[in-house]
Residue, then its C-alpha position, 0 to 999 in steps of 0.5 A: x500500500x505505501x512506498x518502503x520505510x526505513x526503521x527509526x527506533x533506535x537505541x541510545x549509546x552512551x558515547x559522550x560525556x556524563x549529563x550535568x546535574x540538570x540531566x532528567x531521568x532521575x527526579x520522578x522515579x514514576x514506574x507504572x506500567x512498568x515504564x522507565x518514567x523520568x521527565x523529558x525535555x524537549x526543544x520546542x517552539x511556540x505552537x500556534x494552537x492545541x485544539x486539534x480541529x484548529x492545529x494544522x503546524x508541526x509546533x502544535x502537533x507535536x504537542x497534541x499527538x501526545x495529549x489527543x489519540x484517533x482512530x488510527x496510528x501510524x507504526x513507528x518502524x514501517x509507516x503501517x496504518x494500524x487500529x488505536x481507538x478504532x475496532x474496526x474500519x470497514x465498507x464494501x463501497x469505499x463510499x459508506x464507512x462503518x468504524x467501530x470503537x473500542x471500549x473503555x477509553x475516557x476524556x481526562x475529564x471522564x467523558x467517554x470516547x464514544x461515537x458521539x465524541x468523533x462526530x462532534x469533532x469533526x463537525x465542529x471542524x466541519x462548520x464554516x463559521x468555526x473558522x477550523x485550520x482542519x476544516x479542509x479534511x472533512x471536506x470528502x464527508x457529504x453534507x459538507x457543502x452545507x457547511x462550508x457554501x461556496x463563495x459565488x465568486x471566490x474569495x476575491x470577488x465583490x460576492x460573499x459566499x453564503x450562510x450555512x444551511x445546516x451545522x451538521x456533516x449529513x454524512x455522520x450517522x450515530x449507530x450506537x454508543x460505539x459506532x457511527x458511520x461516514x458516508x463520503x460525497x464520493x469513493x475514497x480508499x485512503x479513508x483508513x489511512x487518512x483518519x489518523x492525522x491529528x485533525x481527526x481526533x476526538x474532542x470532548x463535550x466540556x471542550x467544545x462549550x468553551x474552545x478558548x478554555x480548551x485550547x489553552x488547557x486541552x481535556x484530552x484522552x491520550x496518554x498524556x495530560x496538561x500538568x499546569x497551563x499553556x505558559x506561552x513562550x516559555x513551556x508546556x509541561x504534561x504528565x501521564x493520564x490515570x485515566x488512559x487505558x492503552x499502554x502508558x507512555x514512557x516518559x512520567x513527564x513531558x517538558x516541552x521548552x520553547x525557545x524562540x529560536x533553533x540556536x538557543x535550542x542547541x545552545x540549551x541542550x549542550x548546556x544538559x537542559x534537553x533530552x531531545x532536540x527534533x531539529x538543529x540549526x545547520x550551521x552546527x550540525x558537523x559541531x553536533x556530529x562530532x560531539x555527540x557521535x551516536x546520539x546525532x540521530x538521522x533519517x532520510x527525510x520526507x519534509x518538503x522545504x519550499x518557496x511559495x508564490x503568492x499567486x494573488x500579487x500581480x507579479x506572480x500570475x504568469x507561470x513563465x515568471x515562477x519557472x523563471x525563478x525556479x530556473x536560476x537556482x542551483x539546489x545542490x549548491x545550497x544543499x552543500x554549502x548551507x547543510x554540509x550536503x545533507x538534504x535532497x535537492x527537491x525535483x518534485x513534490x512527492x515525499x521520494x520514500x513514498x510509493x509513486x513518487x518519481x525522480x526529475x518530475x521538476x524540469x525548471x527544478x535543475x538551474x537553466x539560466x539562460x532559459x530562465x532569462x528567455x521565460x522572464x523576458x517572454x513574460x514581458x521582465x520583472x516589474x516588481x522591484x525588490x523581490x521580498x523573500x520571506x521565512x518565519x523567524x528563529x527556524x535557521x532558514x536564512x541562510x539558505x533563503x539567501x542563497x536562493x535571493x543571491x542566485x535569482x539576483x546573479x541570473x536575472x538581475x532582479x535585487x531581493x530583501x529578506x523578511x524573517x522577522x515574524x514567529x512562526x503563529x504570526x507568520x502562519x496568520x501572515x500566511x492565511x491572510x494572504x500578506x505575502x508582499x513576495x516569495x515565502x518558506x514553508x513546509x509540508x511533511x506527511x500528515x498519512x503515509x501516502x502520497x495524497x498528502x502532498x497534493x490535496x492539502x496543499x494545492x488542492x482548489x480553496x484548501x486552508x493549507x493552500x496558501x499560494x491560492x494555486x487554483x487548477x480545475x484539471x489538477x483538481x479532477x485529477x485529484x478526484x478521479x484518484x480518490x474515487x479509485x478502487x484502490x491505492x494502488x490504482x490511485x497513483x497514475x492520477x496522482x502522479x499526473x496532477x504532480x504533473x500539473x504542478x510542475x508545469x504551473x510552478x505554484x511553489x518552487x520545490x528547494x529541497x527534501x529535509x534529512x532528519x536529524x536529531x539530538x538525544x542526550x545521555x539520559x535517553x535509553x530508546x529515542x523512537x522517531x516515526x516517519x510520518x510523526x517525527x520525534x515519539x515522546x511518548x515512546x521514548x524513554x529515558x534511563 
């Protein structure tokens, strides 16, 4: 069903030396469930939400992925889709889905997750006025039009888009207390697979009378629990759930310490305040190699780095202009010099573990400068003045933003800034609002572990994650006709031609495929990292 996967629970070695008096795993001694408990310390940054309808950055998800659990997870070892809350997850027609759910499981708050727990969720999500980041993965559900109508002459005309008719997805039917069915406007086969993004997940009654409440102090029903609030900027501290009835995680606690930038981080966990860091500032990855040897943790990688074009500005509606720019930059030139030739370069938009993922899909990913030249004076030249390129602030992607700038500036004359001022919520606002005065960095990793998740969230037509605005009927029919097929498998030729369409349109400019690389201090006995969630908290365990 999915491309190969490689293995990523490893086994910490001690190779470097004694952890500092700061070091975790000896002040809570919790064993229950025969675990090792402790707490771990983690590098984070600000999330932007914990309410699991509204969270759609890494930041966040890290978070919920430990308070909240779905239907479905994902193995850490081979990406497999395997039953969590979900009994069963079944249909004869790819249409009409029937999941039944386990019993026992409760809302920190005692609440039961029950059917009636998923279809309040996802129609919370569902609904237009909720404004829901993840509103976008419930659109496959029928009765969604209802919910969300669409606006008469897009976003951009003069019209409004309609009230909602109805609050509720027509297509959630309550059977019992531990089971409910989905009917989806159309067939689609990744229905199992695609259930277990945080998105999915849960919420209970008490959560949903008071969203503010709850996305500050979420009432989740997974392993983990809230020990204190949000404090925002500085941490957010959990404890294992008493009320969790699945195998317990292991750590007794979770720190996770927000920094506001990666170098901070790093300086943080060399001084033996972390146990974990998820990411590292490139600029020090050969200092990090050589001084914590095996403890440098890495993975090839399925997180897509890219530049994106903000398709609503005058200056970037003609393709012509966005191969251009594509054209003039050297990939592996910044992947050498800015990561130590770490990274992929990016010559398409598919995670390339991922079954049907393809090589050189890209033509304008490879530097062409003269054939840059001959498309940007077809389309008439450059008349945007200084080219604003943007990134989120504190990440460590300025160096490599600037290459990009200094590469299009040595081809094509056209003189460039940098804007890498804002946090990464701000930033994400920026985004939504479609602020974006030039190019912008963003991300896109797996939420599922197949291809659709690189192609529908992110250029699908009026799609929340769609913040290029790229908009194609024929990319999105491809899309459909994909999802309607009988199988996976059969699925990925109308796929892999809608990444065709987006190599042709250049609605982003694929710049590289990140190589995951970790950091685990001596305290650490098993650090698990899983290819489609990235670093597991709760599955790594400390001495």
């Amino acid at each position: 069903m999915r491309g190969k996967f490689l293995k990523v629970a490893v086994a910490a070695t001690a190779t470097a030396m004694l952890a500092t008096a700061c070091g975790g795993g000896s002040d809570d001694s919790d064993d229950a469930g025969g675990q090792a408990g402790g707490t771990l310390r983690v590098y984070a940054t600000e999330p932007a939400f914990l309410l699991p309808s509204a969270a759609n950055d890494e930041p966040s998800i890290y978070v919920i992925r430990q308070l909240y659990r779905g239907l479905v997870k994902y193995n850490a070892e081979n990406s497999a889709v395997e039953n969590d809350l979900a009994e069963s997850i079944t249909s004869d027609d790819q249409k009409l889905w029937t999941i039944k759910l386990k019993d026992g499981y409760t809302f920190d708050n005692g609440e039961p997750v029950d059917a009636e727990s998923f279809i309040r969720s996802w129609n919370y999500a569902a609904y237009g006025p909720n404004g829901q980041n993840n509103a976008y993965f419930m659109t496959r559900i029928a009765g969604i039009d209802a919910l969300q109508p669409k606006d008469p002459d897009g976003e951009d005309g003069p019209k409004e888009a309609p009230e909602p008719t109805a609050e509720t997805l027509s297509g959630l039917k309550k059977v019992d207390d531990l089971t409910f069915t989905v009917e989806l406007k159309e067939p689609f086969s990744g229905f199992p697979t695609v259930v277990g993004y945080s998105g999915f997940f849960p919420m209970a009654k008490a959560c949903l009378d008071d969203t503010d409440k709850c996305n500050e102090t979420p009432i989740g029903n997974g392993p983990y629990k809230m020990d204190g609030a949000w404090e925002r900027d500085v941490q957010i501290n959990l404890a294992r759930s008493e009320s969790w009835k699945g195998e317990p995680g292991k750590p007794a606690k979770i720190n996770y310490r927000i920094f506001a930038d990666v170098g901070s981080g790093y300086s943080a966990f060399q001084a033996g305040e972390l146990d974990v860091m998820y990411t590292l500032p490139p600029e020090r990855f050969k200092d990090a190699k050589a001084s914590y040897g095996d403890r440098l943790y890495e993975q090839t990688g399925d997180s897509l780095n890219y530049v994106g074009m903000p398709l609503y500005n005058e200056n970037f509606k003609d393709k012509r202009v966005r191969q251009a720019l594509s054209l003039a930059i050297d990939r592996q030139s910044i992947v050498d010099a800015v990561f130590d030739g770490r990274n992929a370069p990016a010559t398409g938009f598919v995670g390339p573990t991922f079954q049907g993922a393809r090589e050189g899909v890209c033509e304008y990913c490879k530097k062409d400068v003269e054939k840059a030249q001959a498309l940007l004076a077809e389309a008439g030249g450059w008349k945007g003045g200084k080219l604003t390129l943007w990134a989120n602030a504190g990440a460590g992607h300025d160096a490599w933003l600037q290459a990009v700038g200094d590469q299009i500036k040595a081809a094509l004359g056209i003189d460039y800034e940098l804007k890498v001022n804002l946090q990464f919520p701000e930033y994400l606002e920026t985004a939504k609002g479609r602020k974006f005065t030039g190019p912008f960095r963003l991300g896109w990793g797996p939420d599922y572990p197949f291809l659709e998740t690189y192609l529908a969230p992110v250029y699908g037509g009026g799609n929340d994650n769609n913040y290029s605005t790229f908009n194609n009927p024929n990319f999105d029919a491809l899309l459909k006709q994909g999802d309607s097929a009988a199988s996976i498998d059969e699925a990925i030729p109308f796929y892999q031609k809608g990444e065709d369409i987006l190599a042709e349109e250049m609605p982003v400019i694929p710049i590289y495929w990140r190589k995951e690389a970790a950091l685990y201090s001596e305290n650490v006995d098993n650090f698990v990292w899983n290819q489609v969630s990235g670093a597991d908290y709760g599955a790594t365990s400390l001495k």
